[in-house]
mmCIF file of the C-alpha atoms, coordinates in Angstrom:
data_MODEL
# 
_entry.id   MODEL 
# 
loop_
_atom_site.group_PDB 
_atom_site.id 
_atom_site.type_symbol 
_atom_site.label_atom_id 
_atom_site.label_alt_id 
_atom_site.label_comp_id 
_atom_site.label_asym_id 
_atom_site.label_entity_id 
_atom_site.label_seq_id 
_atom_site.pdbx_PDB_ins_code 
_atom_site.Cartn_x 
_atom_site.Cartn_y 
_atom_site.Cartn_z 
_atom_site.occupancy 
_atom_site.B_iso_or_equiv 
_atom_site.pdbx_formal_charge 
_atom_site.auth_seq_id 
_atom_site.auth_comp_id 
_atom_site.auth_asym_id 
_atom_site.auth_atom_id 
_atom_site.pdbx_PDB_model_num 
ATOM 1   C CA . UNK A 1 1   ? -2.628  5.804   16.287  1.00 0.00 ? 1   UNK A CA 1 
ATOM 2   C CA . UNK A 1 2   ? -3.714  2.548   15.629  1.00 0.00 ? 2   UNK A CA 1 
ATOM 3   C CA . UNK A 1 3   ? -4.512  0.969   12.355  1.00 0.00 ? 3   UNK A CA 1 
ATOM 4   C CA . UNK A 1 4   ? -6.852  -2.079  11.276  1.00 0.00 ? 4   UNK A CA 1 
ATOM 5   C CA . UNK A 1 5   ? -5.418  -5.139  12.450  1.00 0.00 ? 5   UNK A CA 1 
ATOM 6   C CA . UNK A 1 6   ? -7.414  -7.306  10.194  1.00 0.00 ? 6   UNK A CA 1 
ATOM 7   C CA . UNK A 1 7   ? -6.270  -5.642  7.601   1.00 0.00 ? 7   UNK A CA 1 
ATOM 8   C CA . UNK A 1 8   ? -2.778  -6.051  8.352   1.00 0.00 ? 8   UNK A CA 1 
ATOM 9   C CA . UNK A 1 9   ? -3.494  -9.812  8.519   1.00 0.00 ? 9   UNK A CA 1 
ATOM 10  C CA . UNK A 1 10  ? -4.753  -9.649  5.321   1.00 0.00 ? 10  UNK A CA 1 
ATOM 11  C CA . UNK A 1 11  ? -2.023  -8.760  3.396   1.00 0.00 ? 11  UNK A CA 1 
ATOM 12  C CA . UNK A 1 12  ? 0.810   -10.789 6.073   1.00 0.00 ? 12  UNK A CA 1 
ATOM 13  C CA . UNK A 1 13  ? -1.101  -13.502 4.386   1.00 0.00 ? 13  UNK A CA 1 
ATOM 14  C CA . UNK A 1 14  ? -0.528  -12.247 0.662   1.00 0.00 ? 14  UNK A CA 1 
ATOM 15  C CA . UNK A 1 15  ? 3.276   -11.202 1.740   1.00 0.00 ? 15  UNK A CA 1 
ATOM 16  C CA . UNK A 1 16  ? 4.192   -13.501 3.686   1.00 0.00 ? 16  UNK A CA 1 
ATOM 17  C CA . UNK A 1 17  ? 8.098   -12.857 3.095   1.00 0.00 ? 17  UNK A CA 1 
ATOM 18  C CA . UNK A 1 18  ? 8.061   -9.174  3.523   1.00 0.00 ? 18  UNK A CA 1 
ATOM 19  C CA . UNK A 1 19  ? 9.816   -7.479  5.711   1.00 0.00 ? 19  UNK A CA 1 
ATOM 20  C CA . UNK A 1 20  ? 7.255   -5.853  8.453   1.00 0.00 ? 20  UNK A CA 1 
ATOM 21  C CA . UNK A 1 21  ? 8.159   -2.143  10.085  1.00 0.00 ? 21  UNK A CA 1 
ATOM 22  C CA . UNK A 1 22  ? 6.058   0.146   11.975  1.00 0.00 ? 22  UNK A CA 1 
ATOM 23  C CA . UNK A 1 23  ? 6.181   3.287   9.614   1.00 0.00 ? 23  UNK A CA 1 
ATOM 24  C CA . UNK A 1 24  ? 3.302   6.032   9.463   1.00 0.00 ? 24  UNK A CA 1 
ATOM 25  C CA . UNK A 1 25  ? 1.892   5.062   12.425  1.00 0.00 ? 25  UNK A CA 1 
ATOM 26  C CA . UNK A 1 26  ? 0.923   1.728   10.964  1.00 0.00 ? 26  UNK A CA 1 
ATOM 27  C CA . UNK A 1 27  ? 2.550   -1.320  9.683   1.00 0.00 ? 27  UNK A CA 1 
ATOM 28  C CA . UNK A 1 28  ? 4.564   -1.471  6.596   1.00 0.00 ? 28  UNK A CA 1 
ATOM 29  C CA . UNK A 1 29  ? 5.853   -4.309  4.254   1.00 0.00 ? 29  UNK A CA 1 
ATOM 30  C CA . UNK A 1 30  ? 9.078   -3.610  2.349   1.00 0.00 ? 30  UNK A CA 1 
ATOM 31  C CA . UNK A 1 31  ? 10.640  -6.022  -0.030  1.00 0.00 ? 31  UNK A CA 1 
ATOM 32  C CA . UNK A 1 32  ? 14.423  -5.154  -0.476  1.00 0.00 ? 32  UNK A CA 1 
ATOM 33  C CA . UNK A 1 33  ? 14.281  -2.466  1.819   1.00 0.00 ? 33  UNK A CA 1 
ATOM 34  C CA . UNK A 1 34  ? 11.734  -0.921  -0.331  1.00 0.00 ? 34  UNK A CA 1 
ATOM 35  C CA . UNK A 1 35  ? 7.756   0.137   0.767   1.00 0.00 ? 35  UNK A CA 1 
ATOM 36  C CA . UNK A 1 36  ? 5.450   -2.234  -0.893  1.00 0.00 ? 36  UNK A CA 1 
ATOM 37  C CA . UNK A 1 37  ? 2.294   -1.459  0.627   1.00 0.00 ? 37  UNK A CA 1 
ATOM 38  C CA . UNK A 1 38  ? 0.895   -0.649  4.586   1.00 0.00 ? 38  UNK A CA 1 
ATOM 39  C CA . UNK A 1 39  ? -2.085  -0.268  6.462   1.00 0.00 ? 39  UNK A CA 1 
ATOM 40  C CA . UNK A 1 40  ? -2.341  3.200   7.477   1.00 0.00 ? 40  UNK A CA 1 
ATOM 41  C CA . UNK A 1 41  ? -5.503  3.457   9.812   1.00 0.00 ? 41  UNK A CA 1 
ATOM 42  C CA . UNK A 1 42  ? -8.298  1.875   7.992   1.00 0.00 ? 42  UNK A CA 1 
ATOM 43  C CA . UNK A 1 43  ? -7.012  2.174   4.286   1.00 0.00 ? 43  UNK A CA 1 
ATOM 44  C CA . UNK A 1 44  ? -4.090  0.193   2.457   1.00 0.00 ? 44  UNK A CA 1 
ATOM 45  C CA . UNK A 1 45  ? -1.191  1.977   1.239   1.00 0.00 ? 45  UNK A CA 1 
ATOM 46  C CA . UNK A 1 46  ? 0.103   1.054   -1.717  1.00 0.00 ? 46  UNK A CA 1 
ATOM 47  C CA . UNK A 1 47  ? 3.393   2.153   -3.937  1.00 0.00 ? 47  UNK A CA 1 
ATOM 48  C CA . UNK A 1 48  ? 2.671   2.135   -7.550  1.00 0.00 ? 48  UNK A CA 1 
ATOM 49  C CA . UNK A 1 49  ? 4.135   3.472   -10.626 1.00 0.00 ? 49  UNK A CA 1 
ATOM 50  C CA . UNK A 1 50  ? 3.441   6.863   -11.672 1.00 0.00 ? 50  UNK A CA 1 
ATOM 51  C CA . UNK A 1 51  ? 1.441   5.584   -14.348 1.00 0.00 ? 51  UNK A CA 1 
ATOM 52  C CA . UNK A 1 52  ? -0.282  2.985   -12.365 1.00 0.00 ? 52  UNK A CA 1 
ATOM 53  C CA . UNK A 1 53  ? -0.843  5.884   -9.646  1.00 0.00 ? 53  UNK A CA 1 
ATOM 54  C CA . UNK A 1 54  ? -2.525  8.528   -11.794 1.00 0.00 ? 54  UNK A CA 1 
ATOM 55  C CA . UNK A 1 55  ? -5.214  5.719   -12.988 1.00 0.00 ? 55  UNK A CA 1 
ATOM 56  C CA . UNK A 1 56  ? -5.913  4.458   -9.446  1.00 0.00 ? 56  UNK A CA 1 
ATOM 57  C CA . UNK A 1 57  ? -6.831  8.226   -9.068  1.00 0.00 ? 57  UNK A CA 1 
ATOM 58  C CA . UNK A 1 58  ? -9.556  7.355   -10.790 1.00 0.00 ? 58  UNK A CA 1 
ATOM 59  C CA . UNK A 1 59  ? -11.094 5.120   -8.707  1.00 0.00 ? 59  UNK A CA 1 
ATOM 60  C CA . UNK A 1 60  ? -13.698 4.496   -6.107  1.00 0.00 ? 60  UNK A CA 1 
ATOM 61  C CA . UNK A 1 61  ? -12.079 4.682   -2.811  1.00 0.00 ? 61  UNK A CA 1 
ATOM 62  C CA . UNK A 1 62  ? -8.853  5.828   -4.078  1.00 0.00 ? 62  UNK A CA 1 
ATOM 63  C CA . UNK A 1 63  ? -6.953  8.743   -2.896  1.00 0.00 ? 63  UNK A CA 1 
ATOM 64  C CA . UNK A 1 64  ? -3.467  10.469  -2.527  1.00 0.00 ? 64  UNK A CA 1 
ATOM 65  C CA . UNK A 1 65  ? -1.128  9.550   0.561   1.00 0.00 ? 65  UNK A CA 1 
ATOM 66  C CA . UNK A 1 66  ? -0.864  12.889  1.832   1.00 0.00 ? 66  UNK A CA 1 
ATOM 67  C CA . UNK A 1 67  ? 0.328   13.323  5.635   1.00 0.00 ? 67  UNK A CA 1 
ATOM 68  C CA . UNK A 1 68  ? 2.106   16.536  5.395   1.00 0.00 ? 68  UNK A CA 1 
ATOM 69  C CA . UNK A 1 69  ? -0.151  19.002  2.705   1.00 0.00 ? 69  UNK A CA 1 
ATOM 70  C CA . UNK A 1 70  ? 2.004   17.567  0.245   1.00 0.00 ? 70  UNK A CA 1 
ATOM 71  C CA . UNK A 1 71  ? 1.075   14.323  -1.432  1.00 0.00 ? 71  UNK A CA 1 
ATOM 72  C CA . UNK A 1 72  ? 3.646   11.393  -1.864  1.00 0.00 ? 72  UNK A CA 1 
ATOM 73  C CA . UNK A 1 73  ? 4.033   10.559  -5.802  1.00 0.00 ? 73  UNK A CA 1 
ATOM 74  C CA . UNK A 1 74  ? 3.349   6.905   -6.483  1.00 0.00 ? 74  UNK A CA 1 
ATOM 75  C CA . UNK A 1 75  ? 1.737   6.214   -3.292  1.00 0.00 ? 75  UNK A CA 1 
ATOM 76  C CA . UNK A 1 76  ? -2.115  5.968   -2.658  1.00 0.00 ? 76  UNK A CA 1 
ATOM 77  C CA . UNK A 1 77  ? -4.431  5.337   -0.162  1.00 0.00 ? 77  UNK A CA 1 
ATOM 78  C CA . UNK A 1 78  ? -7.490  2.709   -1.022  1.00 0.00 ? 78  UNK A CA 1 
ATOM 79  C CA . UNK A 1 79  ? -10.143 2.684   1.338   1.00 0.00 ? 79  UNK A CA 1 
ATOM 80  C CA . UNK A 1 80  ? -10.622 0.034   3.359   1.00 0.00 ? 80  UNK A CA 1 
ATOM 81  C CA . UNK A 1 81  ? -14.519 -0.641  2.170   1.00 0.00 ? 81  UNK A CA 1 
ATOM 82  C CA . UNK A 1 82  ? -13.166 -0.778  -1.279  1.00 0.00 ? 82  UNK A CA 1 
ATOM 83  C CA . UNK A 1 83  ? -11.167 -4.156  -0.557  1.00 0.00 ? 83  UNK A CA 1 
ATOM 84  C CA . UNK A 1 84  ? -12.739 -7.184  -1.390  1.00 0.00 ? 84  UNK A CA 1 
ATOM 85  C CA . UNK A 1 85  ? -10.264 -10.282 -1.538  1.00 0.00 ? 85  UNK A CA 1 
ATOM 86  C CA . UNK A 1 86  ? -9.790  -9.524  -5.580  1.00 0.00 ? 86  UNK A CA 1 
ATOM 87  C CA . UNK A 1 87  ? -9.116  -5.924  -5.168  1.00 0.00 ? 87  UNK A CA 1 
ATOM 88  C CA . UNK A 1 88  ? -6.866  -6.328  -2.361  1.00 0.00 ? 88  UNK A CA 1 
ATOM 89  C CA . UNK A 1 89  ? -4.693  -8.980  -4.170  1.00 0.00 ? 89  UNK A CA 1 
ATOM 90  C CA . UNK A 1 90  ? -4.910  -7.113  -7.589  1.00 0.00 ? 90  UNK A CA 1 
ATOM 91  C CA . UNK A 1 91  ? -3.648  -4.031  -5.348  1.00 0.00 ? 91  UNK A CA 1 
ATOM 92  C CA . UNK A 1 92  ? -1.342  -6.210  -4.014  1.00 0.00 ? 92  UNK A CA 1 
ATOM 93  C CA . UNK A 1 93  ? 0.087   -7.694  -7.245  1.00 0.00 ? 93  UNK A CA 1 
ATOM 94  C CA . UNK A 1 94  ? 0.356   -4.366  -8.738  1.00 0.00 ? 94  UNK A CA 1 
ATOM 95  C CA . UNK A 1 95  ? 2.852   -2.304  -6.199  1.00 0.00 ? 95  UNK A CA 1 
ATOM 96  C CA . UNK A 1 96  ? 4.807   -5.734  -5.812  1.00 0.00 ? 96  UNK A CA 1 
ATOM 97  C CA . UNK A 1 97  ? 5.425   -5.105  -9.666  1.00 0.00 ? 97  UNK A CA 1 
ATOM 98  C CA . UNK A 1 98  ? 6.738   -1.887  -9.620  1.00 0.00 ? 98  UNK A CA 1 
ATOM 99  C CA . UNK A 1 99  ? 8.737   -2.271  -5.761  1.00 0.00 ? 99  UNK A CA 1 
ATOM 100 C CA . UNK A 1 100 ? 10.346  -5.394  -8.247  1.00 0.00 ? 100 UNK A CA 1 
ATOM 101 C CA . UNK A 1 101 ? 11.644  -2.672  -10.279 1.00 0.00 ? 101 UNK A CA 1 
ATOM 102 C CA . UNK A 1 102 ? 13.552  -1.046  -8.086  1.00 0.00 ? 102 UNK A CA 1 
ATOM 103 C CA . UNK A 1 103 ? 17.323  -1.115  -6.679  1.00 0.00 ? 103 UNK A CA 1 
ATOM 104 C CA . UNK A 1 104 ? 17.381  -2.798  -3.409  1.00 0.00 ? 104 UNK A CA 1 
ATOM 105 C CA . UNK A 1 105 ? 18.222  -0.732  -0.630  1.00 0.00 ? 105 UNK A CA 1 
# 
């Protein structure tokens, strides 16, 4: 399955010392081991707080990652229409946050 490539360059550009793995048939950046945010086909996938993830809910463009009938907690999709340069980097800024928070792996 591909996944938008442009896209992808977009945020290589905003994470530029992430760690890049194919993951969900698209391309994920980790930062100490942990999921920061992807492309997953057309849409950016981002890991958020719970907090921060129930009010993205809300939303334009906004949805649950959900591959398997059961949705991931913390992680959304935003659609790729939605993503201006501001969005993308306040999307951006946001699961960087919260991936800070965590224990490296």
């Amino acid at each position: 399955m591909a996944y938008d490539e442009v896209l992808a360059e977009r945020l290589r550009e905003r994470l530029p010392a992430a760690a890049r793995r194919r993951m969900f048939g698209g391309l994920a950046f980790l930062a100490g081991g942990n999921m920061t945010a992807g492309v997953y086909r057309d849409d950016l996938l981002v890991r958020l707080s719970p907090e921060d993830a129930g009010a993205a809910l809300e939303r334009p463009g906004v949805r649950p990652f959900d591959m398997t009938g059961r949705p991931m907690r913390g992680w959304v999709l935003v659609a790729g229409e939605h993503l201006d340069d501001a969005d993308l980097d306040q999307w951006v800024a946001t699961a960087s946050a919260f991936v800070a928070t965590l224990p490296p792996k």
